[in-house]
VEXSESE-609974 format. One record per residue (C-alpha): residue number from 1; chain; y, x, z. Coordinates in steps of 0.2 Angstrom, whole numbers. Each point is the difference from the previous one (the first is absolute). Example, Ala and Ser with C-alpha at 12.3 -4.5 7.8 and 13.67 -1.06 7.14 Angstrom:
BEGIN
pos, unit, yy, xx, zz
1, A, -22, 62, 39
2, A, 17, 6, -3
This chain:
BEGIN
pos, unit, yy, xx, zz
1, A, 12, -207, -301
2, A, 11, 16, -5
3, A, -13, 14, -3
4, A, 12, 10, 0
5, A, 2, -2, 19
6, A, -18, 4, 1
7, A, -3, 7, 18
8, A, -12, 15, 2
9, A, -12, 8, -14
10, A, 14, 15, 1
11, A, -12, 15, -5
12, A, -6, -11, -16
13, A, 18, -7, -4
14, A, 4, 19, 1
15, A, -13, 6, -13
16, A, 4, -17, -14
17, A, 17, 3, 2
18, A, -3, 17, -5
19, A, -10, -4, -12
20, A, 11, -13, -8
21, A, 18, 11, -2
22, A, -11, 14, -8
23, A, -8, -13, -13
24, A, -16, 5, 6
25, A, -10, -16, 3
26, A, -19, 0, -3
27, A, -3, -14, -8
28, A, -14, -5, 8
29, A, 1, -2, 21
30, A, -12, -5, 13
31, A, 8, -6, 16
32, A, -15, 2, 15
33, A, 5, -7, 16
34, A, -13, -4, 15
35, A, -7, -18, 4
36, A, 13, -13, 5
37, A, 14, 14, -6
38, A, 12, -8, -17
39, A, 7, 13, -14
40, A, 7, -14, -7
41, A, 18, 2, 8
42, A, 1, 20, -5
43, A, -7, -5, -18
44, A, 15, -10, -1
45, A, 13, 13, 7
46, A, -6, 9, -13
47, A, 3, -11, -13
48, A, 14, -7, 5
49, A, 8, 21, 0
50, A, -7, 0, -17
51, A, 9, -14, -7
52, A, 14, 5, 12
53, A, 3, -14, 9
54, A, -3, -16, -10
55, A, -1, -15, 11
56, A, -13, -7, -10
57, A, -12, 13, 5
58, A, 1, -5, 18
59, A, -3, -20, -4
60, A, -14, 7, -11
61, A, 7, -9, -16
62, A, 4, 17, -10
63, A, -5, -3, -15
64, A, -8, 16, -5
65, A, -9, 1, 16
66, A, -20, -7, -1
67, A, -10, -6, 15
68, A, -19, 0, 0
69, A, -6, -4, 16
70, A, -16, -12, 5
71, A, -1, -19, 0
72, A, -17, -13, 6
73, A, -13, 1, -12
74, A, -1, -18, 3
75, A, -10, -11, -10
76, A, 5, -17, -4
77, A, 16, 4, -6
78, A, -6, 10, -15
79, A, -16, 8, -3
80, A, 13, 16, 0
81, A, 7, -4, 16
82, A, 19, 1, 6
83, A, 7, 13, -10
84, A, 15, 15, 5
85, A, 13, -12, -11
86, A, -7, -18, 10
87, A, 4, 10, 18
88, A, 14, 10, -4
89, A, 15, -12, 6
90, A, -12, -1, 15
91, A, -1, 17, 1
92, A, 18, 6, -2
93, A, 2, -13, 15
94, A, -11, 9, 12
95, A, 7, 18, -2
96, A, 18, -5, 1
97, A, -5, -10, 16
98, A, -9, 16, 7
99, A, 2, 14, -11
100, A, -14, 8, 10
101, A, -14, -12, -5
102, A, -16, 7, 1
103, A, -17, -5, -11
104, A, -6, -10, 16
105, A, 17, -8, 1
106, A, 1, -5, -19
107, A, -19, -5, -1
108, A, 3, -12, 16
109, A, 13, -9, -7
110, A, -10, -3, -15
111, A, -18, -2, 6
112, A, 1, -20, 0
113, A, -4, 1, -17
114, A, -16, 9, 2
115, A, -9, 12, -8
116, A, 0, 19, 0
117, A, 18, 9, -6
118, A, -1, 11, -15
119, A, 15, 8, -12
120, A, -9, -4, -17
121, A, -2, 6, -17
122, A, 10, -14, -7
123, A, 16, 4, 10
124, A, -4, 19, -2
125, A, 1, -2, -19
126, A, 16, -13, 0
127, A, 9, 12, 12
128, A, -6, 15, -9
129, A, 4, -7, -18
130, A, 19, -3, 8
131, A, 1, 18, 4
132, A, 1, 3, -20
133, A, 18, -11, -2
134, A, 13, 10, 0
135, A, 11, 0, 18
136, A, 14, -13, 1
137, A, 10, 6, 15
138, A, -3, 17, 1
139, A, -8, 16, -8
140, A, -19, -1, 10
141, A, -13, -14, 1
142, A, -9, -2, 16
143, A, -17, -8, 4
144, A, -3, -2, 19
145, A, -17, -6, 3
146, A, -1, -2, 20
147, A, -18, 2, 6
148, A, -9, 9, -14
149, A, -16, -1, 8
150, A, 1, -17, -4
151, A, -3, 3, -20
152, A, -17, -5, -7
153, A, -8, 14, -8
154, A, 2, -5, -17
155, A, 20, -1, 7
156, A, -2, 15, 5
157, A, -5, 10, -14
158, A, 11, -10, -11
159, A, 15, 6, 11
160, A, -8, 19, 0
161, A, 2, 1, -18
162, A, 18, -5, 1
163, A, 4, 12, 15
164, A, -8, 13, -13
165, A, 12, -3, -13
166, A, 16, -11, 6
167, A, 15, -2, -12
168, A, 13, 11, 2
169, A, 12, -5, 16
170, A, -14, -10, 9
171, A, -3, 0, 17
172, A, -18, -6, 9
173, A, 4, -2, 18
174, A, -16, -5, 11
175, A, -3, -3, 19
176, A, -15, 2, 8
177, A, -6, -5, 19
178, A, -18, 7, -5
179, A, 1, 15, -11
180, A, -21, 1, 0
181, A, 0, -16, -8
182, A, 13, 4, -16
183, A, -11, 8, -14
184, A, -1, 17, 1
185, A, 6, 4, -19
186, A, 16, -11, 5
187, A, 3, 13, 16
188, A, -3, 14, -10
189, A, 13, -5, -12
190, A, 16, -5, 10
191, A, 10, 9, 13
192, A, -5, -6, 18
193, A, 14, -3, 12
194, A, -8, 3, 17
195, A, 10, -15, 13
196, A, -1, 4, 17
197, A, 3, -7, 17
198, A, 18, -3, 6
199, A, 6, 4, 16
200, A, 2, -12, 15
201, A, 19, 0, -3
202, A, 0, -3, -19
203, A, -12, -14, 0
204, A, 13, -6, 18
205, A, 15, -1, -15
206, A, -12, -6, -15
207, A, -3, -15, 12
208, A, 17, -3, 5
209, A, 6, 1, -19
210, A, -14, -15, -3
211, A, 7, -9, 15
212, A, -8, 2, 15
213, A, 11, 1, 16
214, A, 0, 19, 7
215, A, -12, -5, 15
216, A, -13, -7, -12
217, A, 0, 15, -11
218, A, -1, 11, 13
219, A, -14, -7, 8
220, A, -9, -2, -17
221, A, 4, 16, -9
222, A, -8, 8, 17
223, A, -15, -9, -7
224, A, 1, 3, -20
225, A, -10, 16, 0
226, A, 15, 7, -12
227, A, -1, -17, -11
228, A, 16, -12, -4
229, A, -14, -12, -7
230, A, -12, 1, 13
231, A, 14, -3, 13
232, A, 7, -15, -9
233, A, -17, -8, -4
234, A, -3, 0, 19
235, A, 17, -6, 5
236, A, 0, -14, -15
237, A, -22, -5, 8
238, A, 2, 3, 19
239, A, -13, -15, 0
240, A, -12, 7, -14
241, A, 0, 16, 8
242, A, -6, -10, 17
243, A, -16, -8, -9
244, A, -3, 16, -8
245, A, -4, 8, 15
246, A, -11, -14, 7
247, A, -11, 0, -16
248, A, -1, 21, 3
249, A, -5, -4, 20
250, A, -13, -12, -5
251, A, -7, 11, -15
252, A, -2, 15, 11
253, A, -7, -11, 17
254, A, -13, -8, -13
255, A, -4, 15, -7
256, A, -3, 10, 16
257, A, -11, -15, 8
258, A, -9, -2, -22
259, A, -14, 15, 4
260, A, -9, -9, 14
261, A, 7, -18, 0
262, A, -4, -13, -15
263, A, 14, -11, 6
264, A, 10, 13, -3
265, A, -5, 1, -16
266, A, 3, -16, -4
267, A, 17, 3, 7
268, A, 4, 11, -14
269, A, -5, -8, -16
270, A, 11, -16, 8
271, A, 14, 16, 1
272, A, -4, 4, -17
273, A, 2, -19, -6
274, A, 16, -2, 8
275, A, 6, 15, -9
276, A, -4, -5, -16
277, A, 8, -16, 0
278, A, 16, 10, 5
279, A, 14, 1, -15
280, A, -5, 19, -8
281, A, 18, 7, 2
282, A, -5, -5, 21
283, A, -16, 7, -3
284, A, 5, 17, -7
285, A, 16, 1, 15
286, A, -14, -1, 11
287, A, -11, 13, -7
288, A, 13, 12, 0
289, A, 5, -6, 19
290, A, -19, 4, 4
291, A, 2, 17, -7
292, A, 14, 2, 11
293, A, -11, -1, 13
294, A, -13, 7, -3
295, A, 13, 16, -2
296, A, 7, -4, 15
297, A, -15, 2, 8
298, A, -6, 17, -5
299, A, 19, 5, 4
300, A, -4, -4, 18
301, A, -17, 9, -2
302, A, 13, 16, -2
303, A, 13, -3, 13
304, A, 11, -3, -12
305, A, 4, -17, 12
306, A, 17, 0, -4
307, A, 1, 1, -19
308, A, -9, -20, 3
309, A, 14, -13, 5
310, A, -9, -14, 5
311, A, -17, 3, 8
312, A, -5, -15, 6
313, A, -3, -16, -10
314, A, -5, -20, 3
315, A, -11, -5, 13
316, A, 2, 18, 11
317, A, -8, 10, -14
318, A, 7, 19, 5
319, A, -1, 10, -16
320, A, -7, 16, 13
321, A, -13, -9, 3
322, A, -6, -4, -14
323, A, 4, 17, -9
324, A, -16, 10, 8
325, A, -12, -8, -14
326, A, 13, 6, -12
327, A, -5, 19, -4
328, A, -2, 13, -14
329, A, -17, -8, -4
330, A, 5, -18, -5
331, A, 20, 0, -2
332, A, -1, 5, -16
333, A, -13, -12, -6
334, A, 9, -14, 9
335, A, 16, 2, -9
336, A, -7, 2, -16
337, A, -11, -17, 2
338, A, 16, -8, 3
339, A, 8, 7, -15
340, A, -14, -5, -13
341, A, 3, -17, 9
342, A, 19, 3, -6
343, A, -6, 4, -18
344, A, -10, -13, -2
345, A, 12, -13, 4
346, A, 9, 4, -16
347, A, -18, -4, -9
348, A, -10, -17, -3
349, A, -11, 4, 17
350, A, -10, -11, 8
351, A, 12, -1, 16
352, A, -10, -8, 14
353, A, -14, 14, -4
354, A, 13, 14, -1
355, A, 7, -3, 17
356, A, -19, -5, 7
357, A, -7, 18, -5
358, A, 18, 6, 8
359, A, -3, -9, 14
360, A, -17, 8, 3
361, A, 4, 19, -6
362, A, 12, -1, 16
363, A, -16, -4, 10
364, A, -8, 13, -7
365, A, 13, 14, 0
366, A, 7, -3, 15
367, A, -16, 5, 9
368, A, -3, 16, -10
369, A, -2, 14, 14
370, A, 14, 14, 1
């Protein structure tokens, strides 16, 4: 792709243009976008400004520009697991397919190998170490690591003494889909890029650029809730997108019937099972598809009907009905249950017990009086 056609992210291209004519580049930035939302195409319209133009910044191949991002912590191949350099042909593969590619996106297309994903120490050091050679193409060095919340925490502080004292000319360009989750001393050392929501009609042209006739991306940039990647994944997993509301329908009916019905009961550590055997980039589009939800929901709850496109799911399941046991009392605590689930995916957690306590918490929370 030519990231320099980049469509949308105009009040941030505004600012890093500005910032790069008056030579005024932090040297440390933090790119924070929402869940299902990538940074990675205005990252590269950056760079490929700063190095003004060169083609092989757009086919990821310039030579003074590092990528950290994470790979399986699989074991078998290596009591190390995959490392950045074993996945980077792989990796350079999938953004120029989809230049968009989102952490679930990335992690799907990897998760036969098994294991949790991680950035670590050893590919932070090795990219960190390159970051001292002097620059071969142009006058700045560059380290994009894509998901920093992926470091491990010796990673982490190993990067945070860097970001205190980089070398002269050196950039450190992050991106994040859940600021809480990047260490704090990192945030308060880089420059956050807040990435907002596009507009209907941007995300209508973002999708047109990628390929999609002008009926399709109409139809789902009315659906993208202001996301290019959101929009694609659901137009690239019409199918995935059909189970994933079957597994939600299922969870919440078992949950309702749990309180008073062992059966029911039964029912939802089976639900629990089945989600575990799931590959964990699946497992973590779900979470965030239950989220959806879940917010969808409490929308309703407000009259905020229209700002929810599709209120009814599989099996006759009407969002409006169900969004009565969603209130100020629990809606909180049921997002953020979810979320933890999230987290812990990117850890060694036992998964069947993760999702079994997830499974029950909806139980629970869902009967919680307003």
């Amino acid at each position: 792709m030519d990231f320099s056609a980049v469509v949308g992210f105009e009040k941030n291209k505004k600012g890093l243009r500005h910032s790069i004519e008056s030579a005024r580049l932090p040297h440390a930035q933090l790119f924070v976008s929402q869940e299902n939302q990538s940074t990675l195409p205005l990252v590269f319209w950056m760079l490929n400004l700063l190095f003004s133009g060169d083609s092989k910044v757009s086919k990821l191949i310039h030579p003074d520009i590092h990528l950290l991002f994470p790979t399986p912590n699989t074991v078998g191949l290596s009591s190390k697991g995959l490392r950045s350099s074993d996945q980077l042909s792989n990796f350079r593969s999938a953004v120029v397919e989809n230049p968009y590619l989102t952490y679930g996106q990335w992690i799907s297309k990897n998760s036969s190998t098994g294991g949790s994903f991680t950035i670590r120490t050893e590919d932070t050091k090795e990219a960190i170490q390159k970051l001292h050679l002097k620059p071969v193409a142009g006058s700045y060095r560059v380290l994009v690591i894509w998901g920093v919340e992926f470091l491990k925490e010796q990673s982490a502080n190993r990067l945070l003494k860097f970001v205190e004292e980089p070398p002269a000319n050196t950039l450190i360009l992050m991106t994040t889909q859940n600021e809480r989750n990047v260490l704090e001393t990192i945030r308060s050392r880089s420059q956050r890029v807040f990435v907002g929501p596009e507009t209907k009609e941007v995300v209508k042209t973002a999708l047109i650029s990628l390929g999609l006739t002008e009926e399709q991306a109409r139809l789902y940039s009315e659906r993208s809730k202001g996301s290019v990647s959101w929009a694609m994944n659901q137009f690239q997993n019409k199918e995935q997108t059909n189970e994933f509301e079957k597994r939600f329908v299922s969870w919440v009916r078992s949950a309702f019937l749990a309180r008073k019905n062992k059966g029911a009961v039964a029912e939802l550590l089976e639900w629990a099972e089945g989600l575990a055997k799931l590959d964990r980039g699946v497992q973590r589009e779900f979470l965030l598809f239950a989220i959806d939800q879940i917010r969808n929901s409490l929308l309703i709850q407000y009259r905020a009907n229209d700002l929810v496109i599709q209120q009814e799911l599989s099996d006759g399941f009407k969002i409006e009905n169900f969004a009565p046991y969603v209130h100020h009392n629990n809606a909180l605590d049921l997002v953020q249950s979810i979320e933890d689930s999230v987290s812990n995916l990117g850890t060694s957690a036992n998964l069947k017990m993760l999702f079994s306590d997830l499974a029950l918490q909806m139980t629970k929370l869902l009967h919680t009086p307003k």
